[in-house]
Every structure is written in C-alpha cells, then in structure tokens.
C-alpha positions as a Markdown table, in Angstrom:
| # | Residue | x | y | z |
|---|---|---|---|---|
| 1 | Unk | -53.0 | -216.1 | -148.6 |
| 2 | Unk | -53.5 | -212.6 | -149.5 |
| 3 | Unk | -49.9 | -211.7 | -150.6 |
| 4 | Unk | -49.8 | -215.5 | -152.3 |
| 5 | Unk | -52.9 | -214.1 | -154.6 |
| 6 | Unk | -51.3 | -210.9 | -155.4 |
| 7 | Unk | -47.9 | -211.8 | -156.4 |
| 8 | Unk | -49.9 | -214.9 | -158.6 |
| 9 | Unk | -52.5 | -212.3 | -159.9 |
| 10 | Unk | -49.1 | -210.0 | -161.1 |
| 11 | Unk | -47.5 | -213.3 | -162.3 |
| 12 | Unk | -50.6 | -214.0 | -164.4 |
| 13 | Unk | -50.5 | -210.2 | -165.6 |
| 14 | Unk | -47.2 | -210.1 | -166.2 |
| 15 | Unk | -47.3 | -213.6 | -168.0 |
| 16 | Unk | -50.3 | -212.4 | -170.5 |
| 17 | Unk | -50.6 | -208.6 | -170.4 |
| 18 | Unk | -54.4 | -207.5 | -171.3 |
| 19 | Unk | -57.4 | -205.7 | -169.9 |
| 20 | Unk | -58.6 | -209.0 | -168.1 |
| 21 | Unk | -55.4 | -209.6 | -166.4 |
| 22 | Unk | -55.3 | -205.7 | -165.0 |
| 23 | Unk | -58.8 | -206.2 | -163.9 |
| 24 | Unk | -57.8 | -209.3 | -162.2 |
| 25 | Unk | -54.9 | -207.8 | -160.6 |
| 26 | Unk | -56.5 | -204.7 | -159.5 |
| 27 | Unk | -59.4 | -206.8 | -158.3 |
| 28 | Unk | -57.0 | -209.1 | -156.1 |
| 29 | Unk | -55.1 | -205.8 | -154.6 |
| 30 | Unk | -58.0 | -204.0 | -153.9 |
| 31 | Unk | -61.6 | -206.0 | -153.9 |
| 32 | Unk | -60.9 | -209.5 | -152.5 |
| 33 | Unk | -58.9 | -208.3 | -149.0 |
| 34 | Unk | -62.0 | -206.2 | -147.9 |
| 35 | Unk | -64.1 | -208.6 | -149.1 |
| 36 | Unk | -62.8 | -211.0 | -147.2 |
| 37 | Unk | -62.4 | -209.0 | -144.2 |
| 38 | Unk | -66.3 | -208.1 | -144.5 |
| 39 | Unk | -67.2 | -211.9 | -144.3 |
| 40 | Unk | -64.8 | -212.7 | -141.6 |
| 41 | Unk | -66.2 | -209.5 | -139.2 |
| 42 | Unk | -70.1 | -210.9 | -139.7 |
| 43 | Unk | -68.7 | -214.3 | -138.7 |
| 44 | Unk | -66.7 | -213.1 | -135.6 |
| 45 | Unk | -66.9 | -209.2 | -135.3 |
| 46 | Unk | -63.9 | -207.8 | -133.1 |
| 47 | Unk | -65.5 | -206.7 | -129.6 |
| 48 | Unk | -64.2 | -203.0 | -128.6 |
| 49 | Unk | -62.1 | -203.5 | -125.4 |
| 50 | Unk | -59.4 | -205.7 | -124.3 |
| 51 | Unk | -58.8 | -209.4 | -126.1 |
| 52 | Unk | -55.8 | -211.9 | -125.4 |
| 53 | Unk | -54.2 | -212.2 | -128.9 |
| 54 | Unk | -51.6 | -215.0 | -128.1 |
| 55 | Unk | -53.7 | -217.9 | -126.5 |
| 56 | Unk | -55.5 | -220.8 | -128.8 |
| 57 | Unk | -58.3 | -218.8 | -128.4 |
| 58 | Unk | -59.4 | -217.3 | -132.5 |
| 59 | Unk | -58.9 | -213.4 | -131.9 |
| 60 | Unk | -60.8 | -211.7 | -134.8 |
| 61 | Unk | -58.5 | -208.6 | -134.2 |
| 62 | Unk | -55.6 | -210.4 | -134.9 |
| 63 | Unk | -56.8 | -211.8 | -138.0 |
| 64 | Unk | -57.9 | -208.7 | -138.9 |
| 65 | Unk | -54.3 | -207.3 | -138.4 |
| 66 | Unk | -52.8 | -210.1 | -141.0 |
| 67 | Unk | -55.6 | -209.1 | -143.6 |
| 68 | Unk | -54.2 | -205.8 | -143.6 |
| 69 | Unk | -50.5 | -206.8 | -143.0 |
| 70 | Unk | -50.1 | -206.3 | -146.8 |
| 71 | Unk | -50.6 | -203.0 | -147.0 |
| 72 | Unk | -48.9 | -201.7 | -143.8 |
| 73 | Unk | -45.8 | -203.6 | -145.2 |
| 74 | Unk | -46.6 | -202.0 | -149.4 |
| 75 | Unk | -48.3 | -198.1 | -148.6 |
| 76 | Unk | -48.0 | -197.1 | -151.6 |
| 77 | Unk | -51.0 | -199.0 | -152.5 |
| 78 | Unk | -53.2 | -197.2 | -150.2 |
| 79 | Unk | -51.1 | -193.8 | -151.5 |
| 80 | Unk | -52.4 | -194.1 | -154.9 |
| 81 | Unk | -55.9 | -194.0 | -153.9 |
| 82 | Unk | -55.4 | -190.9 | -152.4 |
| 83 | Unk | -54.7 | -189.0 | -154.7 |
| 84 | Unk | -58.0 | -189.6 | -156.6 |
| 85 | Unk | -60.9 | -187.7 | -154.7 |
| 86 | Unk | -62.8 | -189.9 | -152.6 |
| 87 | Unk | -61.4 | -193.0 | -153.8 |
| 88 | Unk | -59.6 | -193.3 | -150.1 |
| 89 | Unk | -63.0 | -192.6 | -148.4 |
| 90 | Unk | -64.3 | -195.3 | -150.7 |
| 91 | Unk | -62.0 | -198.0 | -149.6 |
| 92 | Unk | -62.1 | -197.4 | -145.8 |
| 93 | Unk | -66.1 | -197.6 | -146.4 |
| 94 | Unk | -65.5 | -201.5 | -148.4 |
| 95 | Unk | -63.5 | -202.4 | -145.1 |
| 96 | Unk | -66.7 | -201.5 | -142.4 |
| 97 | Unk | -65.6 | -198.2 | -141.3 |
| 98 | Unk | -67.8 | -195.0 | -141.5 |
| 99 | Unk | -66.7 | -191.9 | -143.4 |
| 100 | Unk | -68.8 | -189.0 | -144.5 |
| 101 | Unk | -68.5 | -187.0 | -147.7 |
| 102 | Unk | -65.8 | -184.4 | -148.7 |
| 103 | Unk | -63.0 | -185.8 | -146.7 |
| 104 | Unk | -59.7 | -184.5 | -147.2 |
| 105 | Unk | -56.4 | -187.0 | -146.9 |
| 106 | Unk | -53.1 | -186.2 | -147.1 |
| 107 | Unk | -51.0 | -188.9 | -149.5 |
| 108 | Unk | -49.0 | -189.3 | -146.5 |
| 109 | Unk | -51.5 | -190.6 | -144.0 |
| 110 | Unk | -51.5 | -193.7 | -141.8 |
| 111 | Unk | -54.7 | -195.9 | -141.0 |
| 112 | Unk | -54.2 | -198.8 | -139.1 |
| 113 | Unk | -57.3 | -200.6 | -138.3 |
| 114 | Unk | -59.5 | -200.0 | -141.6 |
| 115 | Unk | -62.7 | -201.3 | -140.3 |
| 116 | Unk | -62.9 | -199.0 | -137.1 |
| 117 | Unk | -62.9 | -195.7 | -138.5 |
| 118 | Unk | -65.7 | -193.0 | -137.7 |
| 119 | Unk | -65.0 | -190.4 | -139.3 |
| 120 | Unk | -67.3 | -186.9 | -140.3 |
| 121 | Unk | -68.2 | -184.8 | -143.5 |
| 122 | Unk | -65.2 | -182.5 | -144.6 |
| 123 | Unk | -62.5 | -183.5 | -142.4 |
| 124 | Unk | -59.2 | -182.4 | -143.1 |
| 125 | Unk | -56.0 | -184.7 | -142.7 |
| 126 | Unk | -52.7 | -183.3 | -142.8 |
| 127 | Unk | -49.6 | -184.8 | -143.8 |
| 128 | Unk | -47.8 | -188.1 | -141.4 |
| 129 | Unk | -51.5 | -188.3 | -139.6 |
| 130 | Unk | -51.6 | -191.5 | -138.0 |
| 131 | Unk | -55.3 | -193.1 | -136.9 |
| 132 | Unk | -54.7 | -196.4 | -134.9 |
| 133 | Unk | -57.3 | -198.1 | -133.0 |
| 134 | Unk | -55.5 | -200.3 | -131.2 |
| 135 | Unk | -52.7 | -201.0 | -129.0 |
| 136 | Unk | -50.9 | -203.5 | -127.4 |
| 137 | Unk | -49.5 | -204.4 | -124.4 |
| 138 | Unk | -47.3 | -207.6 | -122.6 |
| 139 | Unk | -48.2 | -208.3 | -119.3 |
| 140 | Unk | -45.6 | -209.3 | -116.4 |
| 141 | Unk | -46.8 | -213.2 | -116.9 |
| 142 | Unk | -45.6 | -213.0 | -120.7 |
| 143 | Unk | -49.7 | -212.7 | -121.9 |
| 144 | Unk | -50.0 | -210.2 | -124.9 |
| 145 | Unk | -53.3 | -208.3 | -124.8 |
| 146 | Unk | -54.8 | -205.5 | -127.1 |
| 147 | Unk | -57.1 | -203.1 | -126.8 |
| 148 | Unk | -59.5 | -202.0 | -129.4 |
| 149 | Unk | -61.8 | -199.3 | -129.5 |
| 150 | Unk | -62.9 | -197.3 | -132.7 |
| 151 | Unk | -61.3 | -194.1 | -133.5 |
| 152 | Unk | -63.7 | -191.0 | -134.0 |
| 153 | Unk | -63.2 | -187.3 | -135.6 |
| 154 | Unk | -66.1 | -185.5 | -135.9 |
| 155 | Unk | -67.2 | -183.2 | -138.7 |
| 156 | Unk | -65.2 | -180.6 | -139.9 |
| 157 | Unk | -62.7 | -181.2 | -137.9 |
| 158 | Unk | -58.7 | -180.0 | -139.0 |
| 159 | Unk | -55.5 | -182.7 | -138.2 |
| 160 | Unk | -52.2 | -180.9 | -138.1 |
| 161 | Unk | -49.1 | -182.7 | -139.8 |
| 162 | Unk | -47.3 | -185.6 | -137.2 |
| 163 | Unk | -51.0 | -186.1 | -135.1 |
| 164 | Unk | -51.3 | -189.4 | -133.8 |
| 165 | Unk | -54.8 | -190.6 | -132.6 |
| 166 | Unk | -55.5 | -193.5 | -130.7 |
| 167 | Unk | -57.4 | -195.9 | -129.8 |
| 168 | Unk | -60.9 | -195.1 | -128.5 |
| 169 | Unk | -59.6 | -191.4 | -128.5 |
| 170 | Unk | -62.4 | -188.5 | -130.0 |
| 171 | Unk | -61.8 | -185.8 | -132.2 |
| 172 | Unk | -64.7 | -183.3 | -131.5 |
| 173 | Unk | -66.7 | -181.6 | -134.6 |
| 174 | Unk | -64.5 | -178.2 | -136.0 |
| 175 | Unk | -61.8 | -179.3 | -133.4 |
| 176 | Unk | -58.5 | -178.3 | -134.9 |
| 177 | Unk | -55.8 | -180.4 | -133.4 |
| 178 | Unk | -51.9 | -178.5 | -133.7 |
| 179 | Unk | -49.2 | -180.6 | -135.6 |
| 180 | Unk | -47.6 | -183.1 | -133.4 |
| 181 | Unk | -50.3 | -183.6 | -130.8 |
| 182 | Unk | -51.1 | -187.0 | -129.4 |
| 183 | Unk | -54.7 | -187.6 | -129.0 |
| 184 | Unk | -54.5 | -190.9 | -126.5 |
| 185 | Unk | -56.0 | -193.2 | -125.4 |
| 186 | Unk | -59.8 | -192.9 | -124.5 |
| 187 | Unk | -59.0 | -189.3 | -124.5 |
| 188 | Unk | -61.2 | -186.4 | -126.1 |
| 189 | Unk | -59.1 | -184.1 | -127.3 |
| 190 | Unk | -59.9 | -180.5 | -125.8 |
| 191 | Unk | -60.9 | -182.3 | -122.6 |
| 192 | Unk | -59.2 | -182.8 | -119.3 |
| 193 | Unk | -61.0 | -186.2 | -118.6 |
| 194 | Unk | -58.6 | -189.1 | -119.7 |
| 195 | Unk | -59.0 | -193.0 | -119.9 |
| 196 | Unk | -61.9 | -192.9 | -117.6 |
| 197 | Unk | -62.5 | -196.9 | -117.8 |
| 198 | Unk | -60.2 | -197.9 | -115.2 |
| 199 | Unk | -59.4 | -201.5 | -116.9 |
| 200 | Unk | -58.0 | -200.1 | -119.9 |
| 201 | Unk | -55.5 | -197.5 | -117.8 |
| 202 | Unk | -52.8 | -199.5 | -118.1 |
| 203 | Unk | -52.7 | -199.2 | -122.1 |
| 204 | Unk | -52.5 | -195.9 | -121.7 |
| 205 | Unk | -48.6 | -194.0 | -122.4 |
| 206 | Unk | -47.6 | -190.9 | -120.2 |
C-alpha cells in the first residue's frame, strides 16, 4: 500500500506539476510511512526478544519490516536526508527511535529497524555503517523466528567505516569502534561478556 501511494502521489505530480502536488509527494515519501508505523506500534508494539514471524499469528515486527521495505529496496531516499544536518536524526525520531543532538551520519549508512534506535548526543557514523536490530533465524522444524532487541551507542561515541552492529548489541559512551568490527549480538563492545541470555544464543554468528 505504501509503494501503491508513492508511485500514485508521483503519477499525480507528474500529471499536474505544482507546489501542492510536490507537497503531496514529499508528504506520501516521507510523512505517511512513519505515521503509519507510529499508529500501528501503539496498537501492537514489537516485544524485544524472540517472535515466530511465519505462523497465522500477527507479528508487529514483520509488519514493521514491510513498512520499511520501501526504503531498504529505494536508499537513496533515506541518502538525501543526510546530507541536510539533522534532517536524518529527524526522521529516525518520526519512526519511535531515540536520537540525541549533533549526530553525525555518513550518506552511506544503513538502518534497518527505524523505530529501535538509541542513539546519544554527537555520535559519529562513518561510511557503510550498518545498525540492525534484528535477526533471523530457521529452525530444524522449517519455523522462522526473529529476534529483536534495540540497538544502543552511547554518547560521543566514533563508528569506523564497514561496522556492523546488531541486534541488542551496546556501543558504550566515547567508545571508538575500528573499521570493519562486528559488534554482535547482545554484545557490548569493549567487553568480554557475550549473549549472556541463554535463549537467544543460538541467533548469535561465530
């Protein structure tokens, strides 16, 4: 429904070019998802641990994940707001996450789960950076399951180029994590303790 009310709103602009037809366009892109998203999480928020995704069951995550589909599949939607100061900040805020002020993104940098973002003041975010605060997993009996848990990066904080941080992992404040590095997950990066709940081991990759 989302990418049906895009492509229509850029029909509609393209149809009858004016300032109300932009407005409705940029509205459509970039108001309606979140907003929609914001209803849908105080109907059914998404629970942090692990959820069956493929059962008749309604998994809020999942529907979540196909609100955002549209701009996993189109980035350079999200790349344009970056390059306006604050403007990316801005939009993970409309989708429920928590960012502070002064944040620094890269145009290059990958969120995947908008709404579960806890982020501090003047973080820095280096080029290819990849925050995703889930993963998922297919059991022997064919069952797929995810596992949800916010991401956080505390203040001041420094993310080399290529990081990858995932789910329920913890970025301390002024850490300074080296290009490449894979923060896991449940893991604090700088710390030797790893996944300590037990029933979400099995998500994690060695």
């Amino acid at each position: 429904m989302i990418t049906a009310a895009a492509f229509t709103a850029f029909a509609v602009f393209a149809a009858w070019p004016s300032g109300w037809t932009v407005f409705l366009l940029l509205f459509v892109l970039y108001a309606l998802p979140p907003f929609v998203h914001r209803i849908l999480m105080r109907w059914t928020p998404i629970k942090p641990g692990i959820a069956v995704i493929d059962d008749r069951t309604f998994s809020p995550w999942l529907a979540s994940h196909h609100i955002q589909a549209f701009y996993n599949a189109l980035p350079f939607l999200e790349a344009l707001l970056r390059v306006i100061p604050g403007f990316y900040s801005l939009w993970l805020r409309m989708w429920g996450s928590r960012v502070g002020y002064g944040v620094e993104w890269d145009v290059n940098v990958s969120v995947l789960d908008r709404s579960l973002m806890d982020i501090g003041n003047r973080v820095v975010f280096s080029r290819e950076a990849e925050l995703a605060a889930h993963v998922r997993k297919k059991t022997e009996g064919g069952a797929s399951r995810v596992l949800a848990r916010p991401v956080r990066i505390g203040a001041y904080a420094f993310l080399g180029a290529g990081v990858h941080v995932g789910a329920g992992a913890h970025v301390p404040n002024n850490a300074s994590v080296p290009p490449q590095a894979v923060v896991g997950v449940n893991e604090t990066f700088g710390d030797a303790v790893r996944h300590p709940d037990r029933a979400e081991a099995e998500f994690v990759v060695v």
